[in-house]
C-alpha positions in Angstrom: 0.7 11.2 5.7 -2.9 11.2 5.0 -5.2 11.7 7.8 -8.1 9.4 9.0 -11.8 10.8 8.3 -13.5 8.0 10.2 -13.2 5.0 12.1 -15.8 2.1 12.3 -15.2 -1.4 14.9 -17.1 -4.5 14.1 -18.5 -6.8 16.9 -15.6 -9.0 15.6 -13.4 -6.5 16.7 -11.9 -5.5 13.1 -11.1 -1.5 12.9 -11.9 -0.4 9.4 -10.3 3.4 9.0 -11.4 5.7 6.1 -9.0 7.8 5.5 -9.4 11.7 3.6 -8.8 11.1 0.6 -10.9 7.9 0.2 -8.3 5.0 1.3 -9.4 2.3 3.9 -7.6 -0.1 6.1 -8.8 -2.8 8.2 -7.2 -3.9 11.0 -8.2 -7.6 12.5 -7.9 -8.9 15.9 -4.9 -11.7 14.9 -2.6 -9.2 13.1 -3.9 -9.5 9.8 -3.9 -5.9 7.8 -5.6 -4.8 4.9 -5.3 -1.6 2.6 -7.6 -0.4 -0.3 -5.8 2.6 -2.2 -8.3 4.0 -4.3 -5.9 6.2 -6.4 -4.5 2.5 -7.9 -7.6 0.2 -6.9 -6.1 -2.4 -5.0 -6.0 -3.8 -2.0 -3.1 -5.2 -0.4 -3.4 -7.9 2.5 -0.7 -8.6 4.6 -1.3 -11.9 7.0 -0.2 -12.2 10.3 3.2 -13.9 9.8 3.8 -11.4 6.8 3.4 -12.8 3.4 1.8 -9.7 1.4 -0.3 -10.4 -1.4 -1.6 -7.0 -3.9 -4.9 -8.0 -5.7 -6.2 -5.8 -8.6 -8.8 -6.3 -11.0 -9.8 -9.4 -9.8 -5.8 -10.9 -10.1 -3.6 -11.4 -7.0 0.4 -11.0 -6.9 2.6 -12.6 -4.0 4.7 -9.4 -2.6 7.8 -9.2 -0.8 7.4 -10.8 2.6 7.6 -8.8 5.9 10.6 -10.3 8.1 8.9 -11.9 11.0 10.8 -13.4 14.3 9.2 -15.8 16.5 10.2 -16.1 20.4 8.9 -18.6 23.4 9.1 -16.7 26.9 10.5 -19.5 29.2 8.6 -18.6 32.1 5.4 -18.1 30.9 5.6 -20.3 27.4 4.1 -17.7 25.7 4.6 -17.5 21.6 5.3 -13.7 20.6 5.4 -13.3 17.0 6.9 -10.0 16.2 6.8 -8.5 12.8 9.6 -5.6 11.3 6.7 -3.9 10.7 5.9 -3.2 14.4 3.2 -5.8 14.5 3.3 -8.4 17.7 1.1 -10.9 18.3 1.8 -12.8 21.6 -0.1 -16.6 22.1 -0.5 -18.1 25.5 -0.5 -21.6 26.4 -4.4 -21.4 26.9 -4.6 -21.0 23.2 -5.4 -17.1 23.8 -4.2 -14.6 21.5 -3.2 -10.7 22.0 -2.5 -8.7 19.2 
């Protein structure tokens, strides 16, 4: 695994990791991921209810999509959207989000 050379967090809250051998990822607040691999020069952006989409050279392809469940706590009413790939974002009744 390659390691992470530095780490940079936006006012918006997005982590953007540079990794050692010149690879990013960007992590945003709603679960949305992002991935630049500068060995094949493209990014891949996986939304936050897991349809993956590769762009190079200015083209985009639709990848695979990342099996996503959706579950309502019955006390609270809260939405938890949990992704296979161990992303979970939770939405409360006030419209708040946690990711």
């Amino acid at each position: 695994m390659n390691e992470e050379s530095d780490r940079l967090v936006t006012a918006e809250g997005i982590v953007i990791r540079q990794m050692a051998n010149k690879d990013a990822e960007m992590l945003f607040p709603d679960g949305v991921y992002a991935h630049f691999s500068r060995k094949n020069l493209t990014w891949t952006i996986t939304n936050n209810k897991g349809m993956v989409r590769n762009f190079k050279d200015g083209v985009f392809t639709d990848m695979p999509s990342i099996p996503a469940a959706i579950e309502t706590d019955a006390v609270t009413g809260a939405r938890m959207l949990i992704r296979e790939d161990e992303v979970i974002t939770v939405t409360y009744k006030d419209g708040s989000v946690f990711c």
